[in-house]
N, CA, C and O atoms as a Tripos MOL2 file, in Angstrom:
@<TRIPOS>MOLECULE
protein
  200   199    50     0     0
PROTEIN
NO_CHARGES

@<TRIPOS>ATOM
      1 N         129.4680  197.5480  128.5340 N.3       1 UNK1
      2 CA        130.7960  197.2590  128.0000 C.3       1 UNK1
      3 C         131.6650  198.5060  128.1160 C.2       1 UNK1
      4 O         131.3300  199.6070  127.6790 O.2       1 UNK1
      5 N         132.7490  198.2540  128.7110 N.am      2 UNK2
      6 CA        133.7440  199.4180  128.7520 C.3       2 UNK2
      7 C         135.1100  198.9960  127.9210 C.2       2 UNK2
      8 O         135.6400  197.9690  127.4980 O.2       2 UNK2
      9 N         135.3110  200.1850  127.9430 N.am      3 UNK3
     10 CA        136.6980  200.4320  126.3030 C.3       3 UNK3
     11 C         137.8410  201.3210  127.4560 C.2       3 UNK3
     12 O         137.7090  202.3490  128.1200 O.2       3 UNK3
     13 N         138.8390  200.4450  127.2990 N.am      4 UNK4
     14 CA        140.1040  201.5830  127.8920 C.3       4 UNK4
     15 C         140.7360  202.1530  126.8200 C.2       4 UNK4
     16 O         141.4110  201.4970  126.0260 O.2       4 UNK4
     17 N         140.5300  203.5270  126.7370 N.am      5 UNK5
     18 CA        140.7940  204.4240  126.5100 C.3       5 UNK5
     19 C         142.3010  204.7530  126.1420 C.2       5 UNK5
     20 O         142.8760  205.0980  125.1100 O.2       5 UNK5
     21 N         142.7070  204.4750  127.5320 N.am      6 UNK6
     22 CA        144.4620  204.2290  127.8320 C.3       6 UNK6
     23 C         145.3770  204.0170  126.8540 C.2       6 UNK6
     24 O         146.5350  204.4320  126.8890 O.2       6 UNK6
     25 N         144.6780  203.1120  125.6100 N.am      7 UNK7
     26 CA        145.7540  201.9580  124.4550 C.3       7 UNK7
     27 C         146.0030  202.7850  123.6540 C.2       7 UNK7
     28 O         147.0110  202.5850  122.9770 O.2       7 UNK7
     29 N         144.9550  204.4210  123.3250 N.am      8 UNK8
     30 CA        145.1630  204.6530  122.0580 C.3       8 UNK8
     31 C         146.3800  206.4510  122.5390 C.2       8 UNK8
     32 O         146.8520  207.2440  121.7240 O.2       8 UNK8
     33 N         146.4900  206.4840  123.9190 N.am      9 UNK9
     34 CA        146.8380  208.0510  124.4310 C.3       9 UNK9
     35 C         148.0960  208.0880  123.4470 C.2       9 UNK9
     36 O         148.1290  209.0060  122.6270 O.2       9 UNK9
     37 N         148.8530  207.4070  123.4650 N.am     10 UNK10
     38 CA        150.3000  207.2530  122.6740 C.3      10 UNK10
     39 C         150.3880  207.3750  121.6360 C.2      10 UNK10
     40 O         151.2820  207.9570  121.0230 O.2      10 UNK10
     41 N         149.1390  206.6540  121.0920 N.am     11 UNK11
     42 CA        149.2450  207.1830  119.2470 C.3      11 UNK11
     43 C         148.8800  208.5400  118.9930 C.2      11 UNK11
     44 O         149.3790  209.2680  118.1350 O.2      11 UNK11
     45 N         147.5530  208.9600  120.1740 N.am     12 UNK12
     46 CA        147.1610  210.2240  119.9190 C.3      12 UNK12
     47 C         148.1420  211.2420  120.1990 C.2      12 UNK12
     48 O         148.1520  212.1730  119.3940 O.2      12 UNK12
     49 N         148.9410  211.2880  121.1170 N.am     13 UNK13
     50 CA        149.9120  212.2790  121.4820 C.3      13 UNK13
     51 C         150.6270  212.4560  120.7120 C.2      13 UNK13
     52 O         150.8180  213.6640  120.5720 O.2      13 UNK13
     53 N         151.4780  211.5550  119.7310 N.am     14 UNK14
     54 CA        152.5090  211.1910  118.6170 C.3      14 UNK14
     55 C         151.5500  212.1530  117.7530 C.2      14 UNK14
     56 O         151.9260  213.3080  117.5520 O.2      14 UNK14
     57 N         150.3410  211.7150  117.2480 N.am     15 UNK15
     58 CA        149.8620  212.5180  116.4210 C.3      15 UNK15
     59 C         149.5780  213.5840  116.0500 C.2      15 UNK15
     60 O         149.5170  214.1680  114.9680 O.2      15 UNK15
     61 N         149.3280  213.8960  117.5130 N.am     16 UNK16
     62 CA        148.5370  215.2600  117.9480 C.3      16 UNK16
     63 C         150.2720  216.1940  117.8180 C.2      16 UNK16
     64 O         150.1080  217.2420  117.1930 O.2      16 UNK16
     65 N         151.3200  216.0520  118.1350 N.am     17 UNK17
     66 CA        152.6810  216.7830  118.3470 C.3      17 UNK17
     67 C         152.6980  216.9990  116.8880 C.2      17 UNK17
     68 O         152.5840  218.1370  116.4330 O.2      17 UNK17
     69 N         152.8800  215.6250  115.8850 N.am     18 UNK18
     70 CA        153.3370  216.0630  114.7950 C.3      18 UNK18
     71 C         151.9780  217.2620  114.0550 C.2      18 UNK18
     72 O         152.5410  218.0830  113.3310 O.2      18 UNK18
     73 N         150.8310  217.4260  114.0950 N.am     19 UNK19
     74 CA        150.2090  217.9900  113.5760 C.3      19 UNK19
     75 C         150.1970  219.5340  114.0910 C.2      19 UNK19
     76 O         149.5580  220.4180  113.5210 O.2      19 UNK19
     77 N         150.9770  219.7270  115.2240 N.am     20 UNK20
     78 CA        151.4720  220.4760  115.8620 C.3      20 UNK20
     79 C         152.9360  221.3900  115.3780 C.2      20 UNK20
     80 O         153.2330  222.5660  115.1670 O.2      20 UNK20
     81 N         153.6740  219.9030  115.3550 N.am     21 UNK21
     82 CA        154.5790  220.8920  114.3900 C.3      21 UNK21
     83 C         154.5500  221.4950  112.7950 C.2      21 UNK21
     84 O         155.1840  222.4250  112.2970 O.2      21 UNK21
     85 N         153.6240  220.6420  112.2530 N.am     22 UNK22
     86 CA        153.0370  221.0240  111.0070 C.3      22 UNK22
     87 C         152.9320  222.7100  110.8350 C.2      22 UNK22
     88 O         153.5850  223.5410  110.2030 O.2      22 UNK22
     89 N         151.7460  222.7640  111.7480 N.am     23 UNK23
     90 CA        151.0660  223.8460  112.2900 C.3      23 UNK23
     91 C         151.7740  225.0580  112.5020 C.2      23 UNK23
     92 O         151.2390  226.0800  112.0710 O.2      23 UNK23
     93 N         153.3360  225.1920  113.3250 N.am     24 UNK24
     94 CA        153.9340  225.6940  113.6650 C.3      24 UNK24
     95 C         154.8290  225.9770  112.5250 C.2      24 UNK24
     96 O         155.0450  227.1740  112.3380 O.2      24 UNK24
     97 N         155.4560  225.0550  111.6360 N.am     25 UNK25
     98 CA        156.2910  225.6310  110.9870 C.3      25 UNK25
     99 C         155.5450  226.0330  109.3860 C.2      25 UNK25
    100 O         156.0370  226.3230  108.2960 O.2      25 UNK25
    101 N         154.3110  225.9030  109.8190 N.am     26 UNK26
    102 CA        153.1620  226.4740  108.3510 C.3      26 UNK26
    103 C         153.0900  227.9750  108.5640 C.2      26 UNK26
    104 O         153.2760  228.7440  107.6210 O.2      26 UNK26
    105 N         152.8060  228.4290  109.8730 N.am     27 UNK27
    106 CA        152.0140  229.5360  110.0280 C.3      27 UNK27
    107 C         154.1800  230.2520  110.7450 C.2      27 UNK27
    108 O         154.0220  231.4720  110.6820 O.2      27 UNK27
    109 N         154.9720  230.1340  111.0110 N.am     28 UNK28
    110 CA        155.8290  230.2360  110.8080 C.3      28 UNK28
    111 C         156.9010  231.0060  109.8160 C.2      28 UNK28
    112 O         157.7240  231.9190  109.8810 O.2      28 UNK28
    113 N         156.3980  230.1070  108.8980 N.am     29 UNK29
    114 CA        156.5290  230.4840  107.0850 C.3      29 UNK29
    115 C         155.3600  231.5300  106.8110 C.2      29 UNK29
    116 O         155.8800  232.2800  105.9840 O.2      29 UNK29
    117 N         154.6760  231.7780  106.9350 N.am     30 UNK30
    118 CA        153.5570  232.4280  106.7440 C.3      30 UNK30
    119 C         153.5020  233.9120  106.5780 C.2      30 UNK30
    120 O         153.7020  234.6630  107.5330 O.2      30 UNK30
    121 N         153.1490  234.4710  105.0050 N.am     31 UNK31
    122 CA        153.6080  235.8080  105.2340 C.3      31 UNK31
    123 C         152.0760  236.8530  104.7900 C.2      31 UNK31
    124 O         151.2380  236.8740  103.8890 O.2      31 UNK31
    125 N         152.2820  237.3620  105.6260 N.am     32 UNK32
    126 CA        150.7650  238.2510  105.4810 C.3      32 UNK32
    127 C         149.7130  238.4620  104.1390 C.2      32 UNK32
    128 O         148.5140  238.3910  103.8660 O.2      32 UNK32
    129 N         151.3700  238.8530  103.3390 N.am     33 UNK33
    130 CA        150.3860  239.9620  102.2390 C.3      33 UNK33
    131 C         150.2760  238.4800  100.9390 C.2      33 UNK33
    132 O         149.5900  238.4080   99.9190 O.2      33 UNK33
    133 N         151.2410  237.4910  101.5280 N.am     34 UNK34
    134 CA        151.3200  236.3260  100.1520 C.3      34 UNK34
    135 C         150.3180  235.2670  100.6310 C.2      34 UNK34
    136 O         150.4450  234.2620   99.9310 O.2      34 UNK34
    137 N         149.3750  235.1250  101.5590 N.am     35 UNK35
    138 CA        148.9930  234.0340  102.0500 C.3      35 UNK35
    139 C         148.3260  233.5950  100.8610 C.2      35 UNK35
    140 O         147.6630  234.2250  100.0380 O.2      35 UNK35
    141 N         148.8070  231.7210  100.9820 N.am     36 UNK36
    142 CA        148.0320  231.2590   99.7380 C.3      36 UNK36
    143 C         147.2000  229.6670   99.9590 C.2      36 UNK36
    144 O         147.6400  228.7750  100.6850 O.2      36 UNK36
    145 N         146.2550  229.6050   99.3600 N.am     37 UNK37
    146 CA        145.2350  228.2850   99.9350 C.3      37 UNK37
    147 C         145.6650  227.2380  100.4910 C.2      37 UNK37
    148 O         145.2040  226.6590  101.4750 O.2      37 UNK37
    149 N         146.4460  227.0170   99.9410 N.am     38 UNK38
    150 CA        147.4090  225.7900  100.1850 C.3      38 UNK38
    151 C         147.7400  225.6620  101.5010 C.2      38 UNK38
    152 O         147.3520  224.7890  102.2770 O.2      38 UNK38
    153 N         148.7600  226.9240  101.7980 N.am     39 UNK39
    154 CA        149.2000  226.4710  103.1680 C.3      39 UNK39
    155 C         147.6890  226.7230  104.4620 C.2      39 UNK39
    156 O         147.3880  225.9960  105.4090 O.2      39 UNK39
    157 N         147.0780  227.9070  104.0250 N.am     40 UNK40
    158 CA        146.3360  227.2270  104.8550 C.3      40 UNK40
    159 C         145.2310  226.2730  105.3660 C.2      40 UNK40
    160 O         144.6220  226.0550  106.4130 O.2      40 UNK40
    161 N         145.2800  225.8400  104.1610 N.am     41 UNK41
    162 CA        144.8480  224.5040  104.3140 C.3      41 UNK41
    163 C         145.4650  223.3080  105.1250 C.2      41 UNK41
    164 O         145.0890  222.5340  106.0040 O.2      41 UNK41
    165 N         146.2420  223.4700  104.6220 N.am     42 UNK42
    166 CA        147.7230  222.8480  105.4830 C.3      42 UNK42
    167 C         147.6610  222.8900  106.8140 C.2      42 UNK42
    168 O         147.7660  221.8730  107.4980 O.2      42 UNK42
    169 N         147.4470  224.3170  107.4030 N.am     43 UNK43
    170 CA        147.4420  224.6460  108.8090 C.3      43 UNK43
    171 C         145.8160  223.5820  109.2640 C.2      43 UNK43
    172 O         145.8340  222.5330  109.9090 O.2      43 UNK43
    173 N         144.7300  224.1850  108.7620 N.am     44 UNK44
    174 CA        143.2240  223.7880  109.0720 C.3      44 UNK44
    175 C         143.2810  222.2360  109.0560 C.2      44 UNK44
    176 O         142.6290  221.6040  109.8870 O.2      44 UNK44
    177 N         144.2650  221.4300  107.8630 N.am     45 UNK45
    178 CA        143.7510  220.3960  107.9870 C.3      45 UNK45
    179 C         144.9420  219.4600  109.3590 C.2      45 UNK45
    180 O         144.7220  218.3600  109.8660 O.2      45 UNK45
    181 N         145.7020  220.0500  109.5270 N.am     46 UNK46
    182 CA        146.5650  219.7080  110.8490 C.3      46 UNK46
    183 C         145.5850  220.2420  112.0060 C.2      46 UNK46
    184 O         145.4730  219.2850  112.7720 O.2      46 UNK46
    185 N         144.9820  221.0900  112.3950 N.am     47 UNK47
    186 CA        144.2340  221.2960  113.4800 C.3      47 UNK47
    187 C         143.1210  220.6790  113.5030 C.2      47 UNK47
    188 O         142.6700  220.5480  114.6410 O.2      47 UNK47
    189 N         142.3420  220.1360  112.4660 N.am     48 UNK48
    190 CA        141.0520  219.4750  112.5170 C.3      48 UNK48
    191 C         141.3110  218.1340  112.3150 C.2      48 UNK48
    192 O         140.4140  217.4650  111.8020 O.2      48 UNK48
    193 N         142.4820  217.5390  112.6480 N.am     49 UNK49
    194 CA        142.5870  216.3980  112.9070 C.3      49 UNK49
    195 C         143.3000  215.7660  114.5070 C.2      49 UNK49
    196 O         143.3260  214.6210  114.9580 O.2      49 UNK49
    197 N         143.7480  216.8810  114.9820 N.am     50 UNK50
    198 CA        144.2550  217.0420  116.3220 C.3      50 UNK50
    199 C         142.6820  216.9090  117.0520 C.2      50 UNK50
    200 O         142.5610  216.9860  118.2750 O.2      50 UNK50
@<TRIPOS>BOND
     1     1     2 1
     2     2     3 1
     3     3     4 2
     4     3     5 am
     5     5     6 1
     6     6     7 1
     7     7     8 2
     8     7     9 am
     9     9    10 1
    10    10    11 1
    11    11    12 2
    12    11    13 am
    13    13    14 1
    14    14    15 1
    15    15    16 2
    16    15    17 am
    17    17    18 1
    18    18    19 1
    19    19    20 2
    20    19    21 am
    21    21    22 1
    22    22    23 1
    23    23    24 2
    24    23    25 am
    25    25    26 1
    26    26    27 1
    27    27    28 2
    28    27    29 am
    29    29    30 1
    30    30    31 1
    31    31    32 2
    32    31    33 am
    33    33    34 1
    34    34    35 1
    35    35    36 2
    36    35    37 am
    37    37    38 1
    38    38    39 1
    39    39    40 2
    40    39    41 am
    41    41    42 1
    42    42    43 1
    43    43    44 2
    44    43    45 am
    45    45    46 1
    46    46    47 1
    47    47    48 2
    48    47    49 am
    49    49    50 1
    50    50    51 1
    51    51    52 2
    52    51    53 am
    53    53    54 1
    54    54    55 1
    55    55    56 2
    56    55    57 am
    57    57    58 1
    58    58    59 1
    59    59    60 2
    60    59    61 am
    61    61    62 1
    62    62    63 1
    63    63    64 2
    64    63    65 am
    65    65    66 1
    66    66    67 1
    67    67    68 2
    68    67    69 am
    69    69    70 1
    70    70    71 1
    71    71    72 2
    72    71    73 am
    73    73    74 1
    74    74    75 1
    75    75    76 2
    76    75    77 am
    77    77    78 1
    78    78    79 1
    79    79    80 2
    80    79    81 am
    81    81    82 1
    82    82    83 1
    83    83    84 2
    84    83    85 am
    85    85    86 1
    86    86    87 1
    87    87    88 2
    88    87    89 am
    89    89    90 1
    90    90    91 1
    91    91    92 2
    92    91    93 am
    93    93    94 1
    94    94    95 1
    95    95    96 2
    96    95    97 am
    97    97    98 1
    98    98    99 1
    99    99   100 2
   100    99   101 am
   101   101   102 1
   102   102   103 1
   103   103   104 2
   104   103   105 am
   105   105   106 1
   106   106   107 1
   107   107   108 2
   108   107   109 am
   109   109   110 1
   110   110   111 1
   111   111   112 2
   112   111   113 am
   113   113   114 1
   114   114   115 1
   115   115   116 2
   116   115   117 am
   117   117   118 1
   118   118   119 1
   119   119   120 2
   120   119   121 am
   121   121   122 1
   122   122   123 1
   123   123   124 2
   124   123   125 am
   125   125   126 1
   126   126   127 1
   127   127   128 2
   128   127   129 am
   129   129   130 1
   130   130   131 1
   131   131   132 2
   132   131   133 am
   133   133   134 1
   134   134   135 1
   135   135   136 2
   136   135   137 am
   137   137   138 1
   138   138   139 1
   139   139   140 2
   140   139   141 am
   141   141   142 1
   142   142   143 1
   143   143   144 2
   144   143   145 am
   145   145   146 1
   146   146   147 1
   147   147   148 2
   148   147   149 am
   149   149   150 1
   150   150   151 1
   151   151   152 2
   152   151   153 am
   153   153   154 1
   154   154   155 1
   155   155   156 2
   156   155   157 am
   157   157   158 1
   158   158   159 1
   159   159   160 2
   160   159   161 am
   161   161   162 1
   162   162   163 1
   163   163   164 2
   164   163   165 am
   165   165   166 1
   166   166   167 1
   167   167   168 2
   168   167   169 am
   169   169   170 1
   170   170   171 1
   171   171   172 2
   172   171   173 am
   173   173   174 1
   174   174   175 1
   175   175   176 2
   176   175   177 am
   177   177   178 1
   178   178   179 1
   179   179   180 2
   180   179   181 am
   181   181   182 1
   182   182   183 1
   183   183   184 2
   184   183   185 am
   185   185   186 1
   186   186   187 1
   187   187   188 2
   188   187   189 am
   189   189   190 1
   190   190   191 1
   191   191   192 2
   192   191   193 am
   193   193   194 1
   194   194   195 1
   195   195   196 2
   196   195   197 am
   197   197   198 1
   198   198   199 1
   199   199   200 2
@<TRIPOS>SUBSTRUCTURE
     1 UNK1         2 RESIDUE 1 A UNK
     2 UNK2         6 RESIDUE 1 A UNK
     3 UNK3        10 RESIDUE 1 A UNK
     4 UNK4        14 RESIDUE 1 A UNK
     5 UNK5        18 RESIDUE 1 A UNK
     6 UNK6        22 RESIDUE 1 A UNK
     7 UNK7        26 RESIDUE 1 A UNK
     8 UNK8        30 RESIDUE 1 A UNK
     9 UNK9        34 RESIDUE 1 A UNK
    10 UNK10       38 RESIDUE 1 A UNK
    11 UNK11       42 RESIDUE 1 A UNK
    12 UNK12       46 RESIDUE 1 A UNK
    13 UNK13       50 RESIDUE 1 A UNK
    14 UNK14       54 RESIDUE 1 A UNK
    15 UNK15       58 RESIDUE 1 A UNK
    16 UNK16       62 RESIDUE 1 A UNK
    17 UNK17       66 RESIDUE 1 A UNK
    18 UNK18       70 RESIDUE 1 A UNK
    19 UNK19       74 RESIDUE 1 A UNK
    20 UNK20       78 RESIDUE 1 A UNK
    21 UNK21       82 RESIDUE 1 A UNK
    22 UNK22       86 RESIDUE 1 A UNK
    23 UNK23       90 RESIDUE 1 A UNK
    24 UNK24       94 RESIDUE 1 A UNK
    25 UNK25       98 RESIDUE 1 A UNK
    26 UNK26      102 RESIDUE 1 A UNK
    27 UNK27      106 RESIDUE 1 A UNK
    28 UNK28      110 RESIDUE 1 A UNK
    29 UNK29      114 RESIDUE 1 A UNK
    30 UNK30      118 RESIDUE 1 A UNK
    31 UNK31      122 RESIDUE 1 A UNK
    32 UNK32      126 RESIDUE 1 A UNK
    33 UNK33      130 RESIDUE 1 A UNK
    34 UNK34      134 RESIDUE 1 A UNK
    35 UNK35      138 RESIDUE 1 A UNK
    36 UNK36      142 RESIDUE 1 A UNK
    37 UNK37      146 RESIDUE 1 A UNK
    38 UNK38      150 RESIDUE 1 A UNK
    39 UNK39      154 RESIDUE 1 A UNK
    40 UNK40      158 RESIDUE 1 A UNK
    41 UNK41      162 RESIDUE 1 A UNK
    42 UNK42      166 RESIDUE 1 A UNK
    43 UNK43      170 RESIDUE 1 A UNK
    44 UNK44      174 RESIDUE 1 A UNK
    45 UNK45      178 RESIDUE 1 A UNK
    46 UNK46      182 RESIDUE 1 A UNK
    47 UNK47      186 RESIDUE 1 A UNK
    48 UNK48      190 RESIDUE 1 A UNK
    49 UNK49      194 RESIDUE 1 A UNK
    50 UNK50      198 RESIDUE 1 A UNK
């Protein structure tokens, strides 16, 4: 049995961008000496779902 793959590229890309921009405007904001759990959590849990 084969599965096309193909149906889901669109949702993944949509997804994968926004967790992207997440990412970008987390670590962005991001200041050395204040880093606090939260955001990077924020960042980790946008990349481990990409």
């Amino acid at each position: 049995m084969s599965i096309d793959l193909s149906q889901f590229h669109q949702v993944f890309f949509e997804e994968s961008f926004e967790g992207l921009d997440v990412m970008e405007s987390q670590l962005l904001e991001l200041i050395p000496e204040e880093v606090d759990a939260e955001t990077v959590n924020t960042i980790f849990r946008a990349a481990h779902s990409i």
